[in-house]
C-alpha positions, 0 to 999 in steps of 0.5 A: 292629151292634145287640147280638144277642138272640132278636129278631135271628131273628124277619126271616129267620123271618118271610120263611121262614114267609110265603114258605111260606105265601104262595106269594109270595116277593118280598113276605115277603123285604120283609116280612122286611127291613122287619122288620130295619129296624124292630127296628134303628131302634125302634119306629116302623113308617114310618120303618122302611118308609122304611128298608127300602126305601132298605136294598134300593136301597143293595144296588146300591152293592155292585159285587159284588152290583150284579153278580149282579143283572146276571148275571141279566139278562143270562143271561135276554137270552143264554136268550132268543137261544138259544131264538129262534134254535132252539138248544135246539131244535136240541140236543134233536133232535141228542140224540135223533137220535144217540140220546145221550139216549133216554129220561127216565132218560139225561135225568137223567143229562144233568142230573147230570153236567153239575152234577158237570162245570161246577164253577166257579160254583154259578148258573153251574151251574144254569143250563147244566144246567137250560138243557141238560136242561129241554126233554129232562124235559118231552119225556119226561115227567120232573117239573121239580121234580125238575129243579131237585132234580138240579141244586140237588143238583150245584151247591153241593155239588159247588162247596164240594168244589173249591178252585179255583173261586170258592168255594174262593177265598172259603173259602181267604181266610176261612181265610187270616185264622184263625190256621191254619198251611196253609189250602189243606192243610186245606181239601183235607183237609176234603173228605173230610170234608164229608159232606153235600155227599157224602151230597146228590150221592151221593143224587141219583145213587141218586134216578135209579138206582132211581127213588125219591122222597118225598112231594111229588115222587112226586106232582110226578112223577106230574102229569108222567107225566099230561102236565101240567108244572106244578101249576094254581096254580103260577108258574113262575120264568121267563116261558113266552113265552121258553120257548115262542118258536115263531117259527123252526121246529125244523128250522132250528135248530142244536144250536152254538147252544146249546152254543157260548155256553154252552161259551164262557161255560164256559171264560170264567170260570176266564179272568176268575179269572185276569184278576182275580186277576193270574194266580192263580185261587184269587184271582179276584173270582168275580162279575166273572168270571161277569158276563165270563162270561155277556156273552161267551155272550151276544155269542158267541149273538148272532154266530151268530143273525146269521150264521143270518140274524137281524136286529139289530133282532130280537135286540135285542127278543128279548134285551130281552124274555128280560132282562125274563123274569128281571126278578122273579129279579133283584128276589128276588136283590136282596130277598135280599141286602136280608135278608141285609145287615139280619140282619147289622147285627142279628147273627142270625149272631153270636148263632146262633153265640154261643149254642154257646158254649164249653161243648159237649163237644168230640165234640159239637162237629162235629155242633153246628157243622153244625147251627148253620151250617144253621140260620144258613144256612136263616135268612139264606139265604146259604151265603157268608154263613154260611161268614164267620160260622161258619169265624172262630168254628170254626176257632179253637175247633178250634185251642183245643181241639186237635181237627183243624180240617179236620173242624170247617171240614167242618162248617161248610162243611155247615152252610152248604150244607145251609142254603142248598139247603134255604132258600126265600130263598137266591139259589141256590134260587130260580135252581135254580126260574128254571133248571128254569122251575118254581114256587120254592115247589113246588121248596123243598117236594120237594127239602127231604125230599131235603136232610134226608135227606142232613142225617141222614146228615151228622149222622151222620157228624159224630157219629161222626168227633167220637166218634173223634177226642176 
């Protein structure tokens, strides 16, 4: 790793403003990452284009993240059956025929309350509740945007609250090598105190309560209630042809469809935990249990296709052609582990943290480990990533300056998932834009007056608890 200066910020700087600019996220992620390769390797730009596209390539060498590019793949494929077999056709007029889900309202409740319930993966989350809940907003006329809102506003930050899930597995095992004495004790005792993860699931259940929204989903919503779904110039993140299959009529399809593969894939990963962590599921290997997971929801859809009646041959092209829908989700995901993997060997993460220091006064220090990790995690676009940057780093100042490391791991826990939820280059944005099949800049730009607004009151909440317990 190069030594840290101000220069270590300008890749994942770049690939913000431009995908914000642009509308274009997988050409700005590569501007960023040939950025990175060109300030680690000189002055030269070509052998830095060399560079950057073999660093990209080389992320597939990581079996965890060659995983997560398949995971994509593969949920597009078990999308595709499930949507050519009638299931989500079928789930939607069972909902409206026992009248479960009667009006736009129950609708994003459906969505919220499948985010609080299916904890155990953030993507895994997003996509059973976009995946549940998209056919029912565009049957009543609820925005898309405020979709991948709801569900953005469920996963992360209902995931960092649990300790037995694949993220509190990650957390508990950076925790594990810092010197404090009972790590799963304070990371249970840090829950409390994550109060942005609180602040976004509790603003997103007001957002339905009273119907507010600011800004740019009050016009998202309006354009919906109009009958159109999407903006003229907007791309949605999956293809329509796998959301508009008109090949089987909707009388034929089954509600077990859509909910068996997905209530498979459900109950598979917390299996795969304790597969791979030989009994112990804060042990797990998060991305082999998900993988597990989505090829078995995959097979279970294809069984039942072919009990309806369905070729092999049929489903074989349908799954090949649902894979290839998500095909540009995989290359941001790959792109963005890319960026990440640059920013690392130039220590974007270390001089963010560096530049703290150990001369901010300690009632400050809650609030500035919380804006740090935001910043760091908005920049590199990774909430993990930031969670392994900045636990080493305040857990021992905690410990140092004898403040409760609880509330400093909080801190850092909501730096890294306020970052997250409101980057334009972090994976689970752009999967909560492929799940709700809305434009991934249309979503960053109406959940970002969402996410700080509950950053405020996080901020807030850090202030206060560091005044209370210097």
């Amino acid at each position: 790793m190069t030594e840290p200066g101000w220069a270590s910020l300008l890749p994942p700087l770049i690939a913000i403003v431009l995908a914000i600019v642009t509308r274009q996220v997988i050409p700005s992620l590569f501007a960023g990452i040939w950025l990175g390769f060109w300030l680690l390797g000189g002055l030269n730009p070509f052998p830095a284009l060399a560079a950057a596209i073999e660093g990209s390539i080389a992320v597939l060498a990581s079996p965890g993240d060659a995983r997560v590019i398949a995971f994509a793949l593969v949920i597009g494929a078990m999308i595709g059956v499930i949507e050519y077999a009638g299931g989500v056709r079928g789930f939607v007029r069972t909902m409206m025929e026992r009248q479960w889900v009667d009006s736009g309202t129950k609708a994003q409740w459906l969505a919220w309350g499948t985010g609080i319930v299916v904890f155990i993966e953030s993507n895994l989350t997003l996509l059973v509740a976009g995946s549940v809940s998209r056919p029912l907003f565009d049957r009543f006329r609820i925005s898309r945007e405020r979709l991948a809102y709801l569900i953005d506003s469920t996963s992360a930050p209902i995931c960092i609250l649990i300790p037995l899930n694949a993220w509190g597995a990650f957390n508990l095992g950076l925790l594990g090598g810092t010197e404090v004495d009972d790590p799963l004790g304070v990371f249970v005792a840090a829950i409390g105190l994550n109060f942005y993860a609180l602040a976004a699931v509790l603003l997103a259940a007001l957002s339905i309560r009273f119907g507010f929204a600011f800004g740019p989903m009050g016009r998202a919503d309006a354009r919906t209630a109009g009958g159109d779904l999407l903006w003229p110039d907007a791309t949605p993140m999956v293809d329509p042809r796998l959301l508009q299959d008109e090949e089987v009529d909707s009388a034929q399809g089954q509600a077990r469809t859509m909910v068996l593969p997905i209530a498979a894939l459900v109950v598979m990963v917390p299996f795969g935990l304790w597969v791979t962590g030989d009994g112990n599921l804060a042990a797990g290997t998060g991305s082999v249990a998900v993988l597990w997971a989505v090829l078995t929801g995959l097979a279970v859809a294809w069984l039942l296709a072919l009990r309806a009646g369905h070729s092999v041959d049929d489903l074989m092209q349908v799954s090949l052609r649902g894979a290839g829908a998500l095909l540009p989700v995989a290359i941001i995901l790959l792109l963005a582990l890319a960026l990440g993997s640059v920013t690392r060997e130039l220590g974007t993460g270390a001089f963010l943290a560096q530049v703290v220091g150990a001369h901010v006064p300690g009632l400050l220090l809650p609030a500035l480990v919380f804006l740090v990790g935001a910043f760091t995690a908005f920049a590199i676009g990774s909430s993990w990533g930031t969670f392994a940057i900045m636990i080493p780093i305040a857990i021992p100042l905690a410990l140092n300056l004898d403040l409760p490391p609880a509330l400093l791991l909080a801190a850092a826990l909501s730096g890294g998932v306020f970052g997250d939820h409101a980057s334009p280059i972090s994976d689970t944005t752009v999967v909560a834009s492929m799940a709700a099949a809305t434009d991934h800049i249309d979503h960053v730009r109406t959940q970002l007056p969402f996410a700080l607004t509950a950053a405020a009151v996080a901020l807030a909440g850090f202030l206060i608890a560091g005044a209370l317990v210097v």
